[in-house]
C-alpha positions in Angstrom: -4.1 -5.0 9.5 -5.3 -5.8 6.2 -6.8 -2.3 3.6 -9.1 -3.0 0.9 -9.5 -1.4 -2.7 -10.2 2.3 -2.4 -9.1 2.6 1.3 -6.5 5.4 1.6 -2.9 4.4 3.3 0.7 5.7 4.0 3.6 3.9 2.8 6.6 3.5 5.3 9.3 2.1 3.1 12.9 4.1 3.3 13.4 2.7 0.2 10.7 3.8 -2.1 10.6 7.2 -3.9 7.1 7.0 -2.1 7.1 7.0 1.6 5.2 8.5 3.4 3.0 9.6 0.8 -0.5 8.7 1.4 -2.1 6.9 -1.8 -4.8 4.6 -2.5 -5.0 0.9 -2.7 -5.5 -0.2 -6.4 -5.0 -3.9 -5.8 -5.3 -6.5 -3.3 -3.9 -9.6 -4.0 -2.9 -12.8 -2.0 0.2 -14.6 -2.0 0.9 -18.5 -1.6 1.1 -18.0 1.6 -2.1 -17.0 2.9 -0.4 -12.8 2.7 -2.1 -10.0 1.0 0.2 -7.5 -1.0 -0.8 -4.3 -2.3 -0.9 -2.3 -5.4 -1.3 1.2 -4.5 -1.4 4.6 -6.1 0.4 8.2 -5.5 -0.1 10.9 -7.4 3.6 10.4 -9.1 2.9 6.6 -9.9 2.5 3.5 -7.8 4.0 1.1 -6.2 3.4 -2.6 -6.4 4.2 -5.5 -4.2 3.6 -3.7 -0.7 3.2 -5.5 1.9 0.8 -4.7 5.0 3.7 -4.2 7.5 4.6 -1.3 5.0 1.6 0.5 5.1 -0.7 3.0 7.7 -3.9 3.9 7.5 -4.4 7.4 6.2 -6.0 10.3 8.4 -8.9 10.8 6.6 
């Protein structure tokens, strides 16, 4: 599922300070190999580097 700039997501990472906070995607950029990654913003910071099998779509 690819997000675009504005849309707002959940990140699902056990790792980040951030899951499952929703935010909103600052950033979309594509990698080398063909990916998108994400920039997205909380309310506490961001996160950079996400990739779409680490975000959900946020109830709106």
């Amino acid at each position: 599922m690819g997000f675009e700039k504005g849309d707002a997501v959940v990140l699902r990472d056990q790792h980040s300070d951030h899951d499952g906070e929703v935010g909103e995607v600052s950033q979309v950029s594509e990698t080398m190999f063909g990916d998108n990654t994400y920039i997205v913003q909380f309310d506490e910071g961001q996160e950079a580097g996400i990739p779409a099998e680490a975000l959900d779509a946020a109830e709106e």
